[in-house]
C-alpha positions in Angstrom: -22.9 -21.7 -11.8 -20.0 -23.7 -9.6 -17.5 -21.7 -10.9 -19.4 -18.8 -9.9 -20.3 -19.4 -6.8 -16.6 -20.6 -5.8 -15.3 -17.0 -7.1 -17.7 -15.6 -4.7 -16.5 -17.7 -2.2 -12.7 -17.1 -2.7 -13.5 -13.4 -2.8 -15.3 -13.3 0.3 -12.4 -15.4 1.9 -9.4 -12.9 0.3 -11.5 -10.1 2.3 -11.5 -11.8 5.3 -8.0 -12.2 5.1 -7.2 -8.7 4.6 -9.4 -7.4 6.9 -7.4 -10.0 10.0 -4.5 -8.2 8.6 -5.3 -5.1 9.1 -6.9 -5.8 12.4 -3.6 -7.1 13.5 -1.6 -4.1 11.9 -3.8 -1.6 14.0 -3.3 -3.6 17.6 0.5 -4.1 16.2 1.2 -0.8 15.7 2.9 1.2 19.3 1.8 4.9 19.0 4.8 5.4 21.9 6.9 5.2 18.7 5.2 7.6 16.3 1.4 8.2 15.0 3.0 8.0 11.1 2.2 4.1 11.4 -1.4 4.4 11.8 -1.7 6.8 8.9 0.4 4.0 6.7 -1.9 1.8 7.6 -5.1 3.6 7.0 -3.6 4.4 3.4 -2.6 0.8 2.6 -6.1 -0.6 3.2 -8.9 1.8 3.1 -10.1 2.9 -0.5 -11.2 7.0 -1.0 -14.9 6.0 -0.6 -14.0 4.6 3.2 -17.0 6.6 5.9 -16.0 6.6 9.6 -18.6 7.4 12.7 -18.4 8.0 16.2 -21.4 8.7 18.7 -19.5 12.2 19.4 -20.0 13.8 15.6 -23.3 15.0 13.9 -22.7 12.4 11.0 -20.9 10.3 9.3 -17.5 11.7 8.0 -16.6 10.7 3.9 -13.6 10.3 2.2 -9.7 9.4 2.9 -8.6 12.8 3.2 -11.4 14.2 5.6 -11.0 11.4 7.5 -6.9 11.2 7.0 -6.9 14.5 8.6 -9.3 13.3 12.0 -7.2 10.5 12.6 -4.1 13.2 12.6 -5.8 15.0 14.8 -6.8 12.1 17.3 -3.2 10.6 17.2 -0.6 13.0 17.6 -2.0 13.9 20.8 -2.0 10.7 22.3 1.9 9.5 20.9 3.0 12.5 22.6 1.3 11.7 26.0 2.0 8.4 25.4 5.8 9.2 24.6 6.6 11.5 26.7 4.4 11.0 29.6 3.8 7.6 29.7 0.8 7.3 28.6 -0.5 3.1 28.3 -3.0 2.9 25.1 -5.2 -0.5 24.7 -6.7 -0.5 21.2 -9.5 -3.6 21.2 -11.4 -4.4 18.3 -14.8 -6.7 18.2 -15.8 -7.5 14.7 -19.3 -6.5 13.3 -21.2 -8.8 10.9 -22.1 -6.2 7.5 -24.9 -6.3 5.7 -23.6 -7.9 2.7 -21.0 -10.3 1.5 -19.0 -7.2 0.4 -19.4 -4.8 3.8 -16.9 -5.6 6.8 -17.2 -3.7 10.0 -15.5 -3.7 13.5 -15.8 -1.6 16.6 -12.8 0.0 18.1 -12.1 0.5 21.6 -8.9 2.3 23.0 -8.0 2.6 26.1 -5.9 5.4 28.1 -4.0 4.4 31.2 -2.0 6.6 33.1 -2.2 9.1 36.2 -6.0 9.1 35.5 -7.9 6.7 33.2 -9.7 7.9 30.6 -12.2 6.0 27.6 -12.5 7.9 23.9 -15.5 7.3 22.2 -15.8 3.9 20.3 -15.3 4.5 16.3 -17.1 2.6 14.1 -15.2 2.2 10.5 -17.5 1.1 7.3 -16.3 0.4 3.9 -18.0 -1.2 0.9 -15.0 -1.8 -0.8 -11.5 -2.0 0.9 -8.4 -1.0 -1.3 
């Protein structure tokens, strides 16, 4: 039962790891240089499974692809305002305790600055299992 419960707890440490590391890849990233980060980064941590939701959509939107192709969607617009207008983007992100040992959650919050400011709608990111 020890050696369970110290598997449980070395998993549940390994996933708090990854998930500081992908925090700090996301505020690392500088979409003034190109959106293609963000999509790396999305691939290298988030399994197919992975559900995003914002307070804009109807529901919650499944699956890497669907949610691959959103993300395209959102970021190409801002790198080339951020590029080629000057665009200042704040990305912010307050962890959010999950339900269970295995669910990690944070809040995003990005912030435009330029001629006129501007706040996006927060995203909230689940996923049971990140891979």
């Amino acid at each position: 039962m020890i050696t369970q419960q110290a598997s449980i707890n070395n998993a549940d440490r390994d996933l708090y790891a990854r998930e500081k590391v992908l925090n700090s890849a996301i505020i690392a990233a500088d979409i003034s240089s190109g959106w293609e980060t963000y999509l790396e980064i999305f691939d290298a941590f988030y399994a197919d499974h992975v559900e995003v939701s914002d307070d804009t959509e109807s529901g919650p939107v499944f699956g890497r692809e669907r949610i691959r192709a959103l993300l395209f969607k959102f970021l190409v617009p801002i790198h080339v305002m951020a590029e080629i207008g000057g665009l200042s983007v704040q990305i912010r992100e307050t962890p959010i305790p999950g339900d269970t040992a295995d669910e990690t959650h944070s809040a995003w919050s990005v912030d435009l600055i330029g001629g006129v400011r501007q706040d996006l709608p927060d995203l909230l990111v689940h996923s049971s299992t990140m891979g």
